[in-house]
N, C-alpha and C positions, 0 to 999 in steps of 0.2 A: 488704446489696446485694440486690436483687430481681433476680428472674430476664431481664427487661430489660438488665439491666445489667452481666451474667455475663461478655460475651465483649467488654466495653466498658472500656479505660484509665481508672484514676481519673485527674484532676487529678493536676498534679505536688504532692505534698504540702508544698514547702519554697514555691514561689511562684503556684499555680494554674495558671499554665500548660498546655495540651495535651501529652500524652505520647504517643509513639509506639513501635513496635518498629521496631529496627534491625535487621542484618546487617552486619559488620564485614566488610570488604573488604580483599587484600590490595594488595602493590606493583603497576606496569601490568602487568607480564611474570609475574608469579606468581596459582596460582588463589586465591578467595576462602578463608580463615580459617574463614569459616563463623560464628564466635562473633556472640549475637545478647544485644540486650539493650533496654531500655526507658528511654529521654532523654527528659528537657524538651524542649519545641519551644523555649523562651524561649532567645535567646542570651545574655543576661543571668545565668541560671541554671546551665544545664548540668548540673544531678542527671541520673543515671543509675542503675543498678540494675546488680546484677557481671553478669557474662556469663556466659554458658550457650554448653557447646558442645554442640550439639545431635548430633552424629555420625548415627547412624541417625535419631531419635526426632524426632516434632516436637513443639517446645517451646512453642506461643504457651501453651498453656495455665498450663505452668505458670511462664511469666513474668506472664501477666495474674494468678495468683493470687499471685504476690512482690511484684510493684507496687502491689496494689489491698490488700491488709494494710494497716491501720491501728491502728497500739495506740493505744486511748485517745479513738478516735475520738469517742464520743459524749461525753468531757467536754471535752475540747479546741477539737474542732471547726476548721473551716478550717486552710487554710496556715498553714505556721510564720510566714511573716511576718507574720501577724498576730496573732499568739498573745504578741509584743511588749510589749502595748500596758495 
């Protein structure tokens, strides 16, 4: 990954898709949970990454470096869904 790309979600790995960080939310009348974590935008898909509860600390960092791991990367290459074929 080059340094452009450091603070940037990979692709979802199972279907390409954009990935995002979340914030888990609780019920209306209860505060937020706090737990945070990194989804598929795809609805089709729905990969996500476990949750991190962040308590004092912020964590983009080190969700963007759980999501953005890739074993194997460079002989696999692309999405799982295409790795099928």
């Amino acid at each position: 990954m080059n340094r452009d790309d450091s603070n940037r979600l990979k692709p979802c790995p199972f279907c390409g898709a954009e990935a995002e960080i979340i914030t888990l939310e609780g019920e209306t009348d209860e505060p937020s949970i706090g737990a945070q974590c990194v989804q598929c935008t795809s609805s089709s898909c729905g990969a996500a990454s476990g949750l991190i509860y962040p308590l004092m600390d912020d964590v983009t960092d080190l969700l963007l470096e759980r999501w953005n791991k890739r074993n194997n990367a460079e002989i696999t290459g692309g999405p799982l869904a295409d790795r099928s074929r």
